[in-house]
C-alpha positions as CSV (number, residue, x, y, z in Angstrom):
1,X,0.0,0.0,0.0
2,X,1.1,3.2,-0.9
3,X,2.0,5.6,2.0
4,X,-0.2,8.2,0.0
5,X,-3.1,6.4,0.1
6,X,-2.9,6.2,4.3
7,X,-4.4,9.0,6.4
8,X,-3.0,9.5,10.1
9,X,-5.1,11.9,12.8
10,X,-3.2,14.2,14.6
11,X,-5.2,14.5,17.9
12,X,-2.6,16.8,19.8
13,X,-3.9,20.0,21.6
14,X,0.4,21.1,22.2
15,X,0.7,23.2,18.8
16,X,3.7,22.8,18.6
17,X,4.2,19.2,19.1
18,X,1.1,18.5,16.1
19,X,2.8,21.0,13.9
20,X,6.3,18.8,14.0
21,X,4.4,15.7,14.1
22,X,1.8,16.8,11.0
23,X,5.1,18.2,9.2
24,X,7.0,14.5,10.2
25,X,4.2,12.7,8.4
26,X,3.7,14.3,5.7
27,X,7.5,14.6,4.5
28,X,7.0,11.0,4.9
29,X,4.3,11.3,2.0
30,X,1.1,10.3,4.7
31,X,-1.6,12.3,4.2
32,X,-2.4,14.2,7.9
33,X,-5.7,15.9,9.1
34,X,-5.5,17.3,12.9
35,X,-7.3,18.5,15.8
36,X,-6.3,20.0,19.1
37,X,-9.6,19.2,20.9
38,X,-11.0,15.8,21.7
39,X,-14.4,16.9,21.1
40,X,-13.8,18.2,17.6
41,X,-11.1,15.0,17.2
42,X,-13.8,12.4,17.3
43,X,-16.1,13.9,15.1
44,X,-12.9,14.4,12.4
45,X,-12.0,10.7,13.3
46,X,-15.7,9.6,13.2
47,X,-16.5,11.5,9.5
48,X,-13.2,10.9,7.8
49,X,-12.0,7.1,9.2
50,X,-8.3,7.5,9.4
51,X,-6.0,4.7,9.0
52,X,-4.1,5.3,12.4
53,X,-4.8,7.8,15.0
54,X,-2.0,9.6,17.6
55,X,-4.2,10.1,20.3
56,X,-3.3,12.6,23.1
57,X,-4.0,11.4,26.5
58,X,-5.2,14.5,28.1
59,X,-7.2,17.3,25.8
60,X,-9.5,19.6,26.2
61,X,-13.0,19.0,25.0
62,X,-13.0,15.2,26.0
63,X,-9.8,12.8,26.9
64,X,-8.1,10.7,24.9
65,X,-9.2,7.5,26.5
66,X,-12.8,8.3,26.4
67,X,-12.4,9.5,23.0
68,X,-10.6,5.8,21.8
69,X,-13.5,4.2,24.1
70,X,-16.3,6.4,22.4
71,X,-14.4,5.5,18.9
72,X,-14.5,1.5,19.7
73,X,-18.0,1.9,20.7
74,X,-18.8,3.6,17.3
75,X,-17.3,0.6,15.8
76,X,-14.1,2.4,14.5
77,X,-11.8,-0.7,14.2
78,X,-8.5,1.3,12.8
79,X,-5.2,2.0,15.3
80,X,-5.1,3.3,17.6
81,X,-1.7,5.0,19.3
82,X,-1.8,6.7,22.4
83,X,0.5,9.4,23.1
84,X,0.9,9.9,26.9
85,X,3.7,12.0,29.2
86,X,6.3,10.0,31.3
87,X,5.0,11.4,34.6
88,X,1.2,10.3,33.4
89,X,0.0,7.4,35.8
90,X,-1.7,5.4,32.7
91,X,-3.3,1.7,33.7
92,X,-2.2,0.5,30.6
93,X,-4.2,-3.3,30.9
94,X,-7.4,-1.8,31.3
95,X,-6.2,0.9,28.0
96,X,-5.9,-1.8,26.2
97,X,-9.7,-3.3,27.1
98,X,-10.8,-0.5,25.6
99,X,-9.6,-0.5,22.3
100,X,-5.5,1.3,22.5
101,X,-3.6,-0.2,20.3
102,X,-0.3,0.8,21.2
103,X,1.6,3.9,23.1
104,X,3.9,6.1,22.8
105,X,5.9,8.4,25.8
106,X,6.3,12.1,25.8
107,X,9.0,13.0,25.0
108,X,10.0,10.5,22.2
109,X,12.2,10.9,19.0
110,X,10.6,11.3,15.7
111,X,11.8,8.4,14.0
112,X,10.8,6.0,16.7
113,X,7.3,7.5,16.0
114,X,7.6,7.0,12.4
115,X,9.1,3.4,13.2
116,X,6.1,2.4,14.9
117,X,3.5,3.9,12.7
118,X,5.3,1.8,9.8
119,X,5.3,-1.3,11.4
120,X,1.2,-0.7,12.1
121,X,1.0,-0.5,8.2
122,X,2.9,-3.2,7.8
123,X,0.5,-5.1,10.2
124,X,-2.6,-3.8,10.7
125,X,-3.5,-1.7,7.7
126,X,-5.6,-4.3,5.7
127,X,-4.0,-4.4,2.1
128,X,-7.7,-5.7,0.0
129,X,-7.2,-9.0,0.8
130,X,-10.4,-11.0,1.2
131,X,-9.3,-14.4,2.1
132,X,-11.8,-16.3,4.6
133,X,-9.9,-19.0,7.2
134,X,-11.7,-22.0,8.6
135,X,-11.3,-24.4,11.7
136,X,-13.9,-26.5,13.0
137,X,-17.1,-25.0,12.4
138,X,-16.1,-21.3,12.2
139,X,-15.1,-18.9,9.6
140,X,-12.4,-16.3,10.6
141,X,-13.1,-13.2,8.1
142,X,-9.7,-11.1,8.9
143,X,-11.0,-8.3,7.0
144,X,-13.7,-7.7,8.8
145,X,-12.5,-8.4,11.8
146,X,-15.4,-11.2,12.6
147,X,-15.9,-15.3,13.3
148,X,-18.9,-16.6,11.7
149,X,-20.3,-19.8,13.2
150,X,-23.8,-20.7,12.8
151,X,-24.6,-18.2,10.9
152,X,-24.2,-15.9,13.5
153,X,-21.5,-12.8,13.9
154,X,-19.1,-12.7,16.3
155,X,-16.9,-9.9,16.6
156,X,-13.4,-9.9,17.0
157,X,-11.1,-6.7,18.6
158,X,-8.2,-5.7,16.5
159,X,-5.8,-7.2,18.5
160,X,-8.1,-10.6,18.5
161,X,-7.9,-10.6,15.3
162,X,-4.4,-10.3,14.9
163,X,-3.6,-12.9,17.4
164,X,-6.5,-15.4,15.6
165,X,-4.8,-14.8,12.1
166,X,-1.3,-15.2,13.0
167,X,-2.1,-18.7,15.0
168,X,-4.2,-19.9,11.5
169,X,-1.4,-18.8,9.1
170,X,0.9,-21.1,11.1
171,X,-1.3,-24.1,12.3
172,X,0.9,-26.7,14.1
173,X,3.3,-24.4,14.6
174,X,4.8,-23.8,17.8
175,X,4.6,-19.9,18.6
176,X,6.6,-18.2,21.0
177,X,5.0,-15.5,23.3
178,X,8.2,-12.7,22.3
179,X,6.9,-13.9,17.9
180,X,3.4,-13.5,18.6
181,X,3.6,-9.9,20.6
182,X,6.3,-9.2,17.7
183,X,3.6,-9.4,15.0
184,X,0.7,-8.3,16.6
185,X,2.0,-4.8,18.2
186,X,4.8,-4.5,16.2
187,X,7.4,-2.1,17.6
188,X,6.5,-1.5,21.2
189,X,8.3,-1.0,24.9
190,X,5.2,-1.3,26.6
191,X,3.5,-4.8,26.0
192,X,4.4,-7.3,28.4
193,X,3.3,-11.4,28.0
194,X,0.7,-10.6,31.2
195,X,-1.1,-8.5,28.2
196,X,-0.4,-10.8,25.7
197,X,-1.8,-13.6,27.7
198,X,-4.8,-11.6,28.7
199,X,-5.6,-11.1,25.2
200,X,-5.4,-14.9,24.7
201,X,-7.9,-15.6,27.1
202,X,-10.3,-13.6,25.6
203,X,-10.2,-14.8,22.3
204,X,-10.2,-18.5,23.8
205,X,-14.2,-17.2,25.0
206,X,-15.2,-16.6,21.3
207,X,-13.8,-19.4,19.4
208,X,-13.8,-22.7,21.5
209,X,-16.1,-24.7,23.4
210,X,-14.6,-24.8,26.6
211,X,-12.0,-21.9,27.3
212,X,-10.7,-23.9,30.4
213,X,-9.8,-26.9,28.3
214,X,-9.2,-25.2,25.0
215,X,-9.3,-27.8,21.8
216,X,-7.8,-25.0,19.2
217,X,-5.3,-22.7,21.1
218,X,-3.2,-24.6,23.0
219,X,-0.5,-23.5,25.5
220,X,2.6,-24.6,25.1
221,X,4.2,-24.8,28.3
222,X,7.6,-22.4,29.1
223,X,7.3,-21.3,25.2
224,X,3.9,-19.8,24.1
225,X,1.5,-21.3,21.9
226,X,0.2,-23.5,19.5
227,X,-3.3,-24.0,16.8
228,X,-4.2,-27.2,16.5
229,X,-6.9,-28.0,14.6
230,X,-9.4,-31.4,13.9
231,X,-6.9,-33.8,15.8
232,X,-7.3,-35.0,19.6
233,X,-5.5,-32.9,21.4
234,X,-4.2,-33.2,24.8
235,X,-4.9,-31.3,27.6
236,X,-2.0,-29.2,28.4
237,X,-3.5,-26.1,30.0
């Protein structure tokens, strides 16, 4: 995908700071819009659907988390990036429940920003591809970021669906914990396996029978994880 063709919001109400980030991103050929007010921010976000969003944590208008909580609720399903200040007290598990992607600390170097937003293209900007994967009676439609079993839609969080995608492009495969958070944030201090497992137990609710005794997403003890799919498994959870 061309880097022309991805839009980035600028929610930053430090002028200064959005003007060098807006001038960063479009030297790097993305197109930028911008706001200074969280109010105003996810109404731009909501009308124009952005690719990626840098998301201050504290605005004016509304703040940042209840603007990415209001977004998710809206069903905006694009990234998400928090940017937050070093002194900030952010709960960063609970952050992630409600729909942040990733983060990024005040003060931080411009090409680390542009470093991460590259690797969320590389991995999370959906490149037209429509393929459908299957296990047991479910259909996982990446795309869209949905199961379908039964007829019956069930939807999947970004990250869910990141995670769900990864494990079904490498079935059998064992995958460690470091590969898996790797792919599905990308560059990133912040995520630790406690999130990463977290993550796992949630997506373990929507596609098997019995989370406690999973059939599909196995753990592989002291390493990470593995997909197995219509074999008997053993228990190893």
């Amino acid at each position: 995908m061309n880097k022309k063709d991805i839009t980035i919001a600028v929610i930053e109400d430090d002028e200064n700071l959005r003007f060098l980030i807006s001038h960063r991103l479009k030297t790097e050929e993305y197109e930028v819009i911008q706001s200074g007010n969280g109010l105003e921010g996810e109404k731009l976000i909501l009308k124009r659907k952005p690719d990626i969003v840098l998301l201050d944590w504290m605005l004016p208008g509304k703040e940042g988390i209840e603007v990415c909580q209001s977004l998710r609720d809206a069903e905006f399903e694009n990234v998400i990036i928090m940017i937050t200040a070093k002194s900030q007290d952010v709960d960063k598990i609970d952050a992630y429940s409600l729909g942040v992607t990733d983060y990024i600390t005040k003060p931080f170097n411009m090409d680390v920003l542009v470093a991460m937003i590259e690797n969320k293209v590389r991995y999370f900007i959906p490149k037209g591809n429509t393929d459908v994967y299957n296990f047991g009676d479910t259909e996982h439609h990446p795309y869209i970021h949905s199961l379908v079993r039964a007829g019956k839609k069930i939807e999947l969080t970004i990250l869910e669906n990141r995670i769900l995608l990864h494990f079904l492009q490498n079935k059998g495969r064992d995958v460690t914990r470091e590969e898996l958070m790797e792919v599905v944030w990308g560059y990133s201090s912040n995520v630790n396996t406690r999130t990463l497992d977290m993550h796992v137990v949630r997506l373990r609710k929507k596609i098997e029978t019995n989370p406690d005794k999973p059939h599909f997403l196995q753990t592989v003890r002291g390493l990470g994880y593995k997909f197995i799919e219509d074999e008997v498994v053993k228990e190893n959870d």
